[in-house]
ZADREN-985205 format. One record per atom (N, C-alpha, C): residue in one letter; atom name; x, y, z. Coordinates in nm, 2 decimals. Layout:
N
<atom aa="A" at="CA" u="X" v="Y" w="Z"/>
...
***
This chain:
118
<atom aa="X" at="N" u="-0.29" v="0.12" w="-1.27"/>
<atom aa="X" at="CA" u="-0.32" v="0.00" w="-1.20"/>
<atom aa="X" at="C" u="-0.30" v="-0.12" w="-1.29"/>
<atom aa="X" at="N" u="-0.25" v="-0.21" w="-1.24"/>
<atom aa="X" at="CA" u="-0.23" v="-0.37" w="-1.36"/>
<atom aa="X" at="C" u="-0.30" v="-0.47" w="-1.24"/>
<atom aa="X" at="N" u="-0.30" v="-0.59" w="-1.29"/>
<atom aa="X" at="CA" u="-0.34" v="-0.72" w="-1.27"/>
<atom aa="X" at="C" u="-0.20" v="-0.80" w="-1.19"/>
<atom aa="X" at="N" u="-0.19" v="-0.85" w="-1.12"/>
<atom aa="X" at="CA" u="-0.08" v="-0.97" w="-1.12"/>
<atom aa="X" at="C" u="-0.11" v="-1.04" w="-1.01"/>
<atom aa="X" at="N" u="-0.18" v="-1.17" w="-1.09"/>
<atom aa="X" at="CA" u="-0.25" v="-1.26" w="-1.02"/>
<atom aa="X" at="C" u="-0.36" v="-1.27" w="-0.94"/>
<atom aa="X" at="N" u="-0.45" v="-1.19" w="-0.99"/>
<atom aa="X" at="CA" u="-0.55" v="-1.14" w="-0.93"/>
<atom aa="X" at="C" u="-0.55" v="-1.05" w="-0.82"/>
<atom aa="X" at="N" u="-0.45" v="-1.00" w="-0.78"/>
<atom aa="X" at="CA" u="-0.42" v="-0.90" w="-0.71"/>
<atom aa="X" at="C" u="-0.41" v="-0.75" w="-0.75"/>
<atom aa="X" at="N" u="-0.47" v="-0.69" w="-0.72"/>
<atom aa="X" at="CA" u="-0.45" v="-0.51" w="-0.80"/>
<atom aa="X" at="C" u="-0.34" v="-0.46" w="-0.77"/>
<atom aa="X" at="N" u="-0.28" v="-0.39" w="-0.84"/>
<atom aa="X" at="CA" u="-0.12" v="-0.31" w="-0.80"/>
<atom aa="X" at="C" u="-0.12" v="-0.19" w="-0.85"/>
<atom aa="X" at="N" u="-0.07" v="-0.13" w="-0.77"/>
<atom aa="X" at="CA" u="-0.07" v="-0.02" w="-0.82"/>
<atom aa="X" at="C" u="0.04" v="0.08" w="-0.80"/>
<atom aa="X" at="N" u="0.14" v="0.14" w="-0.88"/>
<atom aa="X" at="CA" u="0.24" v="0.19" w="-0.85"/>
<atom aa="X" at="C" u="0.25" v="0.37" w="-0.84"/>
<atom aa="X" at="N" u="0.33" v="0.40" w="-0.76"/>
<atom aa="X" at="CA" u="0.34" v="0.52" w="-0.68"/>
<atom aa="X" at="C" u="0.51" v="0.55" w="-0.75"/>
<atom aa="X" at="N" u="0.49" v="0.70" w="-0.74"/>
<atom aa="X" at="CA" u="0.64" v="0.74" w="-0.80"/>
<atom aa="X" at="C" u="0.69" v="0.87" w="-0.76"/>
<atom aa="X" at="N" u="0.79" v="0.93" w="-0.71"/>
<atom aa="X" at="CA" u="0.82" v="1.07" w="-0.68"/>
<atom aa="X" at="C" u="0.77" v="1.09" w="-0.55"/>
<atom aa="X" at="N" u="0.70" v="1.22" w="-0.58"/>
<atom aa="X" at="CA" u="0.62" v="1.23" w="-0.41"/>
<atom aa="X" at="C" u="0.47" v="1.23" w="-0.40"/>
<atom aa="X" at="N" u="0.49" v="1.16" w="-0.26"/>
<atom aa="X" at="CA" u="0.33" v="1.20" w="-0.25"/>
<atom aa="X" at="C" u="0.32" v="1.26" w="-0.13"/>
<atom aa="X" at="N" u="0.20" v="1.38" w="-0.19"/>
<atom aa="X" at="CA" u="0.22" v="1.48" w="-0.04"/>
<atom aa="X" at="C" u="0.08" v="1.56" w="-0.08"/>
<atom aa="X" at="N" u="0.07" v="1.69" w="-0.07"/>
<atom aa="X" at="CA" u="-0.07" v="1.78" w="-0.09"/>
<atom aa="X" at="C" u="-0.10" v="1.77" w="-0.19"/>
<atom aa="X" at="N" u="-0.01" v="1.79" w="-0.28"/>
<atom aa="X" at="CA" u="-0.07" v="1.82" w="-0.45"/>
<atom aa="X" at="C" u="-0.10" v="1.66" w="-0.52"/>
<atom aa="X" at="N" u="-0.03" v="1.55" w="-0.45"/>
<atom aa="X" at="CA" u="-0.02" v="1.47" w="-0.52"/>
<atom aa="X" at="C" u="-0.15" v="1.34" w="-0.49"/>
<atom aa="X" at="N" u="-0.13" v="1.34" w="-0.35"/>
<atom aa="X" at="CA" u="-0.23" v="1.22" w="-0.28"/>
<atom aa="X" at="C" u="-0.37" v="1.21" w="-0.29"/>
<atom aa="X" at="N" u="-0.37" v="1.29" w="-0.41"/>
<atom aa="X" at="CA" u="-0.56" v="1.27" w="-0.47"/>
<atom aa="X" at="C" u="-0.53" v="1.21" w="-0.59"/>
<atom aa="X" at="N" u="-0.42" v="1.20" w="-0.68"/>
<atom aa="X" at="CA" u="-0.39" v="1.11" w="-0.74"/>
<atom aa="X" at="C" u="-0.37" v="0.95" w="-0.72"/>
<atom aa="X" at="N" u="-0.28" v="0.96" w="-0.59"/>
<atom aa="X" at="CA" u="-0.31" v="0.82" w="-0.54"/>
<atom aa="X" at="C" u="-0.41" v="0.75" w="-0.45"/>
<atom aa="X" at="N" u="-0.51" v="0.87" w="-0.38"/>
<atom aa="X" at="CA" u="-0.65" v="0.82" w="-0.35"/>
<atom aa="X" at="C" u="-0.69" v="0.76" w="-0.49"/>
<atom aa="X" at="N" u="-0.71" v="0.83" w="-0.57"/>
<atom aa="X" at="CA" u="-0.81" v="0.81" w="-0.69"/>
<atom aa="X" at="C" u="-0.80" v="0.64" w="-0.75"/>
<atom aa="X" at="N" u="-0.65" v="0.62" w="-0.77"/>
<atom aa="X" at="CA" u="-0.59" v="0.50" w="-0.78"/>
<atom aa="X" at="C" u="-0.58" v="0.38" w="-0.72"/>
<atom aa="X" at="N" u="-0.61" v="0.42" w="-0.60"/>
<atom aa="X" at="CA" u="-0.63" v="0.29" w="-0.45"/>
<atom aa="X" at="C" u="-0.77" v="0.28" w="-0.47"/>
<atom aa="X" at="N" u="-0.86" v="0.36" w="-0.46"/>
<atom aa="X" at="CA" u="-1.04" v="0.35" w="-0.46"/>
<atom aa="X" at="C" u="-1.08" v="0.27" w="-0.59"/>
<atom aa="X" at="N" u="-0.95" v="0.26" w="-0.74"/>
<atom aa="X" at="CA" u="-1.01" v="0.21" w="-0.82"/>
<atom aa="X" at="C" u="-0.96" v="0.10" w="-0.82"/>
<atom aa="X" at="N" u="-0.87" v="0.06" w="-0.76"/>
<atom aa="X" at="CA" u="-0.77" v="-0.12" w="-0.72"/>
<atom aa="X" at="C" u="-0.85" v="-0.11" w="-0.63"/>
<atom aa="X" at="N" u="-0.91" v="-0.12" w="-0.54"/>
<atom aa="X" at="CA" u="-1.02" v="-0.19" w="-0.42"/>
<atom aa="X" at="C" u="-1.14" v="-0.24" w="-0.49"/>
<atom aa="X" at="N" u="-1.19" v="-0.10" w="-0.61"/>
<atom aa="X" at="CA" u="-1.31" v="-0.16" w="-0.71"/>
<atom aa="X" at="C" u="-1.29" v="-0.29" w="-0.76"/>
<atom aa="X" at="N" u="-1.18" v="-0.27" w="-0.80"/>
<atom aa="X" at="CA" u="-1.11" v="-0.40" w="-0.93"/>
<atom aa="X" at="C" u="-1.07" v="-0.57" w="-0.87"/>
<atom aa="X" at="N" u="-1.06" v="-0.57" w="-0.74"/>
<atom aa="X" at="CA" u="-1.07" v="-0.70" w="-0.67"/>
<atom aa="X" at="C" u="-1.11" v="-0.71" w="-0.53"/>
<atom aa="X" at="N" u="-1.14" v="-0.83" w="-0.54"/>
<atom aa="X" at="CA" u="-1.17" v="-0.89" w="-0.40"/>
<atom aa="X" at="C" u="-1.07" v="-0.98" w="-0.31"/>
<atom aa="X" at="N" u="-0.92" v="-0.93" w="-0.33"/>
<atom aa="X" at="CA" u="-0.82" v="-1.03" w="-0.27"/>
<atom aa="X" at="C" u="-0.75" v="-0.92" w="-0.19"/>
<atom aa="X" at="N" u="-0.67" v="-0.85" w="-0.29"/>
<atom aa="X" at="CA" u="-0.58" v="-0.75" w="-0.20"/>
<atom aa="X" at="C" u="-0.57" v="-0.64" w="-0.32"/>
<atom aa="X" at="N" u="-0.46" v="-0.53" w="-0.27"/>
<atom aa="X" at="CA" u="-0.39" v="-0.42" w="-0.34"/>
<atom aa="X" at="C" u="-0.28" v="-0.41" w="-0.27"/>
<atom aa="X" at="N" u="-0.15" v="-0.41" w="-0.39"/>
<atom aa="X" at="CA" u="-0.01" v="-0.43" w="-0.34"/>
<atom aa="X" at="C" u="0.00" v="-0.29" w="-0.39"/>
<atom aa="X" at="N" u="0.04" v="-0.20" w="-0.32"/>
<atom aa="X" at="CA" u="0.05" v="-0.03" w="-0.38"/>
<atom aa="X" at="C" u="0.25" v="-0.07" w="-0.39"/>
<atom aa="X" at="N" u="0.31" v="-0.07" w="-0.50"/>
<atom aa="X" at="CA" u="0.41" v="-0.03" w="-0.56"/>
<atom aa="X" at="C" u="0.52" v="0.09" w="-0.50"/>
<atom aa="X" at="N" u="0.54" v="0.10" w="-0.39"/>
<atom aa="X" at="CA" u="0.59" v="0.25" w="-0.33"/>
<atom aa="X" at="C" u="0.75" v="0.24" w="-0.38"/>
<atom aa="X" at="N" u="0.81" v="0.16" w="-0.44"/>
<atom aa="X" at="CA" u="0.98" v="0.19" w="-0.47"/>
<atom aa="X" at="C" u="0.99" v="0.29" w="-0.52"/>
<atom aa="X" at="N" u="0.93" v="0.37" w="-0.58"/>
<atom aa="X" at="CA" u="0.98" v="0.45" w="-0.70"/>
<atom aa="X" at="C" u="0.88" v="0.60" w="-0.60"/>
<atom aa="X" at="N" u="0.90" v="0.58" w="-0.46"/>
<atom aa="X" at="CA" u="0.84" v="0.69" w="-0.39"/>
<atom aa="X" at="C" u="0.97" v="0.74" w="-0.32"/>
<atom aa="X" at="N" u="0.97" v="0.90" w="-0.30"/>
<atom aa="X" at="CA" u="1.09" v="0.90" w="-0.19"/>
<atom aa="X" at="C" u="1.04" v="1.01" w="-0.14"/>
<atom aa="X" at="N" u="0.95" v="1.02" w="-0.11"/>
<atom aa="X" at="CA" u="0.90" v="1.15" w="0.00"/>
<atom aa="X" at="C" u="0.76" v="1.05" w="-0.02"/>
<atom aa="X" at="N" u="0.72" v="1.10" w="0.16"/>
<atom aa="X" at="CA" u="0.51" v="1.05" w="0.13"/>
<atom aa="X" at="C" u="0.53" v="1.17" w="0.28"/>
<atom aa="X" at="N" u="0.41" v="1.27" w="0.27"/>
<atom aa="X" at="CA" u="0.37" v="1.37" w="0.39"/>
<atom aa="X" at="C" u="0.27" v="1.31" w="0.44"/>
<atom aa="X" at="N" u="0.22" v="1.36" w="0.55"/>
<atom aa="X" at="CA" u="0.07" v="1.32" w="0.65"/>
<atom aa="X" at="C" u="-0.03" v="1.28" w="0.53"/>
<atom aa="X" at="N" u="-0.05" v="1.44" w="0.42"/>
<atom aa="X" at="CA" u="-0.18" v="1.36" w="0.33"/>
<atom aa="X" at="C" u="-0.17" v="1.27" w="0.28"/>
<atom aa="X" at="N" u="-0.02" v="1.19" w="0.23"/>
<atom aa="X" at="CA" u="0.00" v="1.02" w="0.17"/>
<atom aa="X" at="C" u="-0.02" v="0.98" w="0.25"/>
<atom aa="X" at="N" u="-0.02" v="1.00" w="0.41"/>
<atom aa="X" at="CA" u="-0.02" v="0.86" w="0.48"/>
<atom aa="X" at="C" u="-0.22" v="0.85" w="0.50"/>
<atom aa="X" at="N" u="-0.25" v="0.98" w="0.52"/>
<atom aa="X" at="CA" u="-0.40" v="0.97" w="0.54"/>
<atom aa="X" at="C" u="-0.44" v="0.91" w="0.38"/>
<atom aa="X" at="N" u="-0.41" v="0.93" w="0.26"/>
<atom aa="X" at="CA" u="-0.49" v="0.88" w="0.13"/>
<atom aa="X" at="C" u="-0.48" v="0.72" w="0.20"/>
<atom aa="X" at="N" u="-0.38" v="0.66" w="0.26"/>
<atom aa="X" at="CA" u="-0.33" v="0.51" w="0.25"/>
<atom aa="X" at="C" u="-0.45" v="0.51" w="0.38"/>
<atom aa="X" at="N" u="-0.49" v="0.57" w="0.51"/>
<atom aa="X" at="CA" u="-0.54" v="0.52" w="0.60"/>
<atom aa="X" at="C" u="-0.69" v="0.54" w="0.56"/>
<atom aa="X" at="N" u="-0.75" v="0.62" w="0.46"/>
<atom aa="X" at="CA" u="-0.90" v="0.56" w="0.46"/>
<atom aa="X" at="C" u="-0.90" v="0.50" w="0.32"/>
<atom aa="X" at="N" u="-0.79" v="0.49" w="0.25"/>
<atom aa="X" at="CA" u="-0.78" v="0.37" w="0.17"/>
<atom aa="X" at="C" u="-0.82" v="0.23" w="0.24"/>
<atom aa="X" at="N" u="-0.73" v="0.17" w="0.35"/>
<atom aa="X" at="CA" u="-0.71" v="0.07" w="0.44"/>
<atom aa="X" at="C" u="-0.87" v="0.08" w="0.47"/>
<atom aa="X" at="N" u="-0.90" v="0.16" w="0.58"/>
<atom aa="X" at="CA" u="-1.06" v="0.14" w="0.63"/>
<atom aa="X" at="C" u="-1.17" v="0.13" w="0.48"/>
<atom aa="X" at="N" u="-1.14" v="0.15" w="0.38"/>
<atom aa="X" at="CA" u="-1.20" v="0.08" w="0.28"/>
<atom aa="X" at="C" u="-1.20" v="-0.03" w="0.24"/>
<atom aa="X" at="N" u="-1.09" v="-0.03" w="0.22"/>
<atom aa="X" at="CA" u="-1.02" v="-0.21" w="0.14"/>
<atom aa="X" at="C" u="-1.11" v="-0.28" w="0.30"/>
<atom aa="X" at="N" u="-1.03" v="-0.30" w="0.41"/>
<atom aa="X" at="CA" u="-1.06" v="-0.32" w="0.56"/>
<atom aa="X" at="C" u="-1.20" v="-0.37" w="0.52"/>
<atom aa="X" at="N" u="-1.30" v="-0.29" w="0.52"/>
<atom aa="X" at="CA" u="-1.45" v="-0.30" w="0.52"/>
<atom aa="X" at="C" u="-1.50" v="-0.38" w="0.46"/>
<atom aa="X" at="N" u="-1.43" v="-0.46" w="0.30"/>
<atom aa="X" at="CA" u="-1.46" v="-0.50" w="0.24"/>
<atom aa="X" at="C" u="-1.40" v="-0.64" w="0.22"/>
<atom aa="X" at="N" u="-1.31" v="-0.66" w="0.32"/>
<atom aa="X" at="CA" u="-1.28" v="-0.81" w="0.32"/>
<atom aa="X" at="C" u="-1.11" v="-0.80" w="0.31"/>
<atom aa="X" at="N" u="-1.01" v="-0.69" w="0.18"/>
<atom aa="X" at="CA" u="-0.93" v="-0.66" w="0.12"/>
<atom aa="X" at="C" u="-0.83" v="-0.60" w="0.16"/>
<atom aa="X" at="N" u="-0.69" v="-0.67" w="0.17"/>
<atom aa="X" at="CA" u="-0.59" v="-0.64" w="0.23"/>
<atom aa="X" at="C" u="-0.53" v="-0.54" w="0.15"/>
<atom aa="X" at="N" u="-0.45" v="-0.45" w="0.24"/>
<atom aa="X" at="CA" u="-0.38" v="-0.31" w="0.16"/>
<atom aa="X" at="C" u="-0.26" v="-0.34" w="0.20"/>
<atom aa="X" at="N" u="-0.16" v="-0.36" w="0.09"/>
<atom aa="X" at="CA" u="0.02" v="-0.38" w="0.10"/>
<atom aa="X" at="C" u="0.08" v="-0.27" w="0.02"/>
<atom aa="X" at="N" u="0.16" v="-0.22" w="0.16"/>
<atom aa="X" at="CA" u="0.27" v="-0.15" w="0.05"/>
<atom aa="X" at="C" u="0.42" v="-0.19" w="0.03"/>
<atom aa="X" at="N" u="0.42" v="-0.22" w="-0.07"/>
<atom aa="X" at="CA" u="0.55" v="-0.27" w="-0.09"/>
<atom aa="X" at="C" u="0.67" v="-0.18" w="-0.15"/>
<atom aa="X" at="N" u="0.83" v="-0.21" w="-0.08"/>
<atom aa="X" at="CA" u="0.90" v="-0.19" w="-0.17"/>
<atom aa="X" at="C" u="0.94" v="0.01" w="-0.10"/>
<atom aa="X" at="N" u="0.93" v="0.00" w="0.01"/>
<atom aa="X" at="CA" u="0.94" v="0.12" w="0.05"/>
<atom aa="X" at="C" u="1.06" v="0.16" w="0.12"/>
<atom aa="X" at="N" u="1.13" v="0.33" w="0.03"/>
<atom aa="X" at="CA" u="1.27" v="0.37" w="0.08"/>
<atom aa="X" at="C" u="1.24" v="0.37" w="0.20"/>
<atom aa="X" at="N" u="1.37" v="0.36" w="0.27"/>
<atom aa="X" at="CA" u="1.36" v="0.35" w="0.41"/>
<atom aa="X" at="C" u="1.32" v="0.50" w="0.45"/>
<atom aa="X" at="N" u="1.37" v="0.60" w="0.42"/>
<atom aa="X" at="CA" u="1.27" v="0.71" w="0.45"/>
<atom aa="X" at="C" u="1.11" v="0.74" w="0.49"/>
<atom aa="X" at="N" u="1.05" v="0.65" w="0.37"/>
<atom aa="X" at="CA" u="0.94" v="0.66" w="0.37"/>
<atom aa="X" at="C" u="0.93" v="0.55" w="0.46"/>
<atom aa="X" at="N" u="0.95" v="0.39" w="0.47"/>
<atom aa="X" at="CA" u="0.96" v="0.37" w="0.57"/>
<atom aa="X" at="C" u="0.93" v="0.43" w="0.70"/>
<atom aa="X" at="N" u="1.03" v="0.45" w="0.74"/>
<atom aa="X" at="CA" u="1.03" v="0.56" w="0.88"/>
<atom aa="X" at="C" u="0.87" v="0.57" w="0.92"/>
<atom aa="X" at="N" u="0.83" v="0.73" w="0.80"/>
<atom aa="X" at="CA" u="0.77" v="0.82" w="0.79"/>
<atom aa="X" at="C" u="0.61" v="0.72" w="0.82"/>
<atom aa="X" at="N" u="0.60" v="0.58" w="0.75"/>
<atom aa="X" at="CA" u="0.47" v="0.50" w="0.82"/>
<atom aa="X" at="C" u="0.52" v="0.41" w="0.92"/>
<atom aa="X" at="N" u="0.61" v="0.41" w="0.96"/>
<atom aa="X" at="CA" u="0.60" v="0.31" w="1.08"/>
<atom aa="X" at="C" u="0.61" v="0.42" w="1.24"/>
<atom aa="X" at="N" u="0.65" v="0.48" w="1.23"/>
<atom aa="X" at="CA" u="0.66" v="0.59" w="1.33"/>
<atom aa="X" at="C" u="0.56" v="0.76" w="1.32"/>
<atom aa="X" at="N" u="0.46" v="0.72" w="1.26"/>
<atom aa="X" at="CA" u="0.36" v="0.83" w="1.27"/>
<atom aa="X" at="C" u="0.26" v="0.76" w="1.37"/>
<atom aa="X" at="N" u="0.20" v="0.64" w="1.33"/>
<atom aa="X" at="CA" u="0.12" v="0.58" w="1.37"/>
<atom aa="X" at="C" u="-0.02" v="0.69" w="1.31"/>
<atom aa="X" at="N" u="-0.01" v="0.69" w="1.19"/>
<atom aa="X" at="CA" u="-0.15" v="0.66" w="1.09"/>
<atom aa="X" at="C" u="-0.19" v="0.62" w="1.04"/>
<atom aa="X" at="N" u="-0.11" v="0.54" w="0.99"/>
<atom aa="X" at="CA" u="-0.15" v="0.44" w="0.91"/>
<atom aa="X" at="C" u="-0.16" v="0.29" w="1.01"/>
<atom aa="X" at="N" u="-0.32" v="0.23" w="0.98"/>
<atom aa="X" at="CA" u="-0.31" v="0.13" w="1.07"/>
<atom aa="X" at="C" u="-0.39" v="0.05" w="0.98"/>
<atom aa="X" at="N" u="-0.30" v="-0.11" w="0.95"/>
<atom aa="X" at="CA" u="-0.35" v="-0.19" w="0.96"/>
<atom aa="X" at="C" u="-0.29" v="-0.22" w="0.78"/>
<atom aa="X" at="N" u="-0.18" v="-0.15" w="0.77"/>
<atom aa="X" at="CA" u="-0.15" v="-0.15" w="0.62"/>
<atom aa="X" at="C" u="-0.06" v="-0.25" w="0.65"/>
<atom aa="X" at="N" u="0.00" v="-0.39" w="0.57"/>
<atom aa="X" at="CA" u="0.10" v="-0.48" w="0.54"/>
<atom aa="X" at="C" u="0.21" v="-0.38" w="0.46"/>
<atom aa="X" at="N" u="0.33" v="-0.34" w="0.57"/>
<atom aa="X" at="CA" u="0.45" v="-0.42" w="0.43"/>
<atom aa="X" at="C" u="0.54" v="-0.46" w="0.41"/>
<atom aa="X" at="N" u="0.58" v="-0.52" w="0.31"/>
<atom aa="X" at="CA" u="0.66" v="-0.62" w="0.26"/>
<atom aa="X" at="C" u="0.77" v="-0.50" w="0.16"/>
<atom aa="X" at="N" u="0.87" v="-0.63" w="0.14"/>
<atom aa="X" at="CA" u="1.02" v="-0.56" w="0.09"/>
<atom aa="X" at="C" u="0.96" v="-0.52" w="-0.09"/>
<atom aa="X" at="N" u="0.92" v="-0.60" w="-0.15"/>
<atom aa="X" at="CA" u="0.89" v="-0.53" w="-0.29"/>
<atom aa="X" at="C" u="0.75" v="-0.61" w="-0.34"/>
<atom aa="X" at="N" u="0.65" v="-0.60" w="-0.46"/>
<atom aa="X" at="CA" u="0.58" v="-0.68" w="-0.49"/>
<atom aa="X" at="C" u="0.56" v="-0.80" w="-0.52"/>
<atom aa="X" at="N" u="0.68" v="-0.85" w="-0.53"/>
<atom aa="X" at="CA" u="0.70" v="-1.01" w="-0.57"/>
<atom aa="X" at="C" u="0.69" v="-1.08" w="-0.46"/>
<atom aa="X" at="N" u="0.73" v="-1.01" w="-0.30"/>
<atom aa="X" at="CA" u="0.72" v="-1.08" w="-0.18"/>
<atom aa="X" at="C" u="0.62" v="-1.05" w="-0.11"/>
<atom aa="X" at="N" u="0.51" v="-0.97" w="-0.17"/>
<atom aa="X" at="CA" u="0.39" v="-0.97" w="-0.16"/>
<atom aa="X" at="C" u="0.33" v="-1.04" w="-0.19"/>
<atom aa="X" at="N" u="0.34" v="-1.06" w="-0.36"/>
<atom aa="X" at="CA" u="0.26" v="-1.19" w="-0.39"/>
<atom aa="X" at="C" u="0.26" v="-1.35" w="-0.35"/>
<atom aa="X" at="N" u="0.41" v="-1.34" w="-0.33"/>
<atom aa="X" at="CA" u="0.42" v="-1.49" w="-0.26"/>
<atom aa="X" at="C" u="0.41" v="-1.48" w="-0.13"/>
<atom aa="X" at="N" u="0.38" v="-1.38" w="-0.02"/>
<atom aa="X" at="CA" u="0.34" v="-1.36" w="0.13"/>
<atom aa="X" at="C" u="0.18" v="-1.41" w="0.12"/>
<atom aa="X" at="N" u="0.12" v="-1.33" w="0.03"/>
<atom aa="X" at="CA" u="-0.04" v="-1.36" w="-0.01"/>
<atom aa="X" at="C" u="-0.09" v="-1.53" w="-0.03"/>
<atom aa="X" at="N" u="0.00" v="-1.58" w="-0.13"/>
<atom aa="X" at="CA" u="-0.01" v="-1.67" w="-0.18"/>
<atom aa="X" at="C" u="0.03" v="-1.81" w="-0.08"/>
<atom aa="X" at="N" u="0.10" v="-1.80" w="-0.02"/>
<atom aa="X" at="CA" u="0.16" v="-1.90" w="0.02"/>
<atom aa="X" at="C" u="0.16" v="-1.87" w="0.24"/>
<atom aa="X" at="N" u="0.19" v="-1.76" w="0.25"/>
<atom aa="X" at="CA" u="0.22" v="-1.69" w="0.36"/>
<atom aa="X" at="C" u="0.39" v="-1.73" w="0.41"/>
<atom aa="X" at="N" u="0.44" v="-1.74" w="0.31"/>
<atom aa="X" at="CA" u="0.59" v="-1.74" w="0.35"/>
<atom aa="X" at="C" u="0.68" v="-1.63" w="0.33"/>
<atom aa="X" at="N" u="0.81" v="-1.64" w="0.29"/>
<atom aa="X" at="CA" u="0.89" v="-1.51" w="0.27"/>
<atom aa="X" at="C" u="0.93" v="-1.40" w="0.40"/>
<atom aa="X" at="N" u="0.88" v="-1.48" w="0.52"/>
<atom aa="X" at="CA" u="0.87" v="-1.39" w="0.61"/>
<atom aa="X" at="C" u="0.74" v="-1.30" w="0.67"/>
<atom aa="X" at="N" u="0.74" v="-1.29" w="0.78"/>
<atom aa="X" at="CA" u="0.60" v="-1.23" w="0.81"/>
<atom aa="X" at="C" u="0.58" v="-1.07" w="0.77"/>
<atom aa="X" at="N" u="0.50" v="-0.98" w="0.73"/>
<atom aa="X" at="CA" u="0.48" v="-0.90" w="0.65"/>
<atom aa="X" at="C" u="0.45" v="-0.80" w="0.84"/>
<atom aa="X" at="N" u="0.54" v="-0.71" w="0.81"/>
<atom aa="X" at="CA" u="0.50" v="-0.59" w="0.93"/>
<atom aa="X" at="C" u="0.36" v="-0.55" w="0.89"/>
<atom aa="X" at="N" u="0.29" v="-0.58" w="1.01"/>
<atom aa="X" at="CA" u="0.13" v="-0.52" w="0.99"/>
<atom aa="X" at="C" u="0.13" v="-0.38" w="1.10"/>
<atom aa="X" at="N" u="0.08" v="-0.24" w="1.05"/>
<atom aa="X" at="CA" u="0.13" v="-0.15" w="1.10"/>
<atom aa="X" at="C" u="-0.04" v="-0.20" w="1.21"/>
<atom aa="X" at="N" u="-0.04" v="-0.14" w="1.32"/>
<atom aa="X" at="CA" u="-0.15" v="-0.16" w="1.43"/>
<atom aa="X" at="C" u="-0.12" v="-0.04" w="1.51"/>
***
């Protein structure tokens, strides 16, 4: 997890799936501790995410959610793509094309409107 601009980030890599999405729980619950703005989760460097990634990301969200704090995932192969916009489990996560157009979506609310999954 890093800092950028008061925003927590946190980057994801390879797959996330059974063995792996307790790793990226563990890592979203500690970027939700670490601010009160948002968490831009890093997904470029993901190319598989299974049901347990999309579930770590949905009671991730109902946490951040609870607490004021927006959950963005940025920067996702279209694969994985797909895989959260057509499950419908993930609800209520922002994303945007990579983290830089997260921060200036946050910041400014421009760059285009940020797909909010619902």
């Amino acid at each position: 997890m890093s800092d950028l601009d008061g925003y927590a980030v946190v980057a994801a890599a390879g797959s996330v799936d059974t063995l792996t999405h307790p790793v990226l729980a563990e890592h979203l619950g500690r970027a939700i501790e670490a601010t009160r703005l948002a968490v831009i989760v890093d997904m470029s460097g993901v190319h598989f995410c299974d049901s347990s990634g999309l579930n770590a990301f949905a009671r991730a969200d109902m946490r951040a959610g609870s607490r004021g704090i927006s959950l963005i995932a940025a920067g996702l192969q279209d694969r994985v793509h797909r895989v959260f916009t057509t499950t419908g489990i993930v609800h209520g996560v922002y994303l945007m094309s990579d983290v830089h157009s997260a921060v200036r979506w946050l910041e400014t609310g421009t760059n285009g409107p940020a797909l909010y999954l619902t």
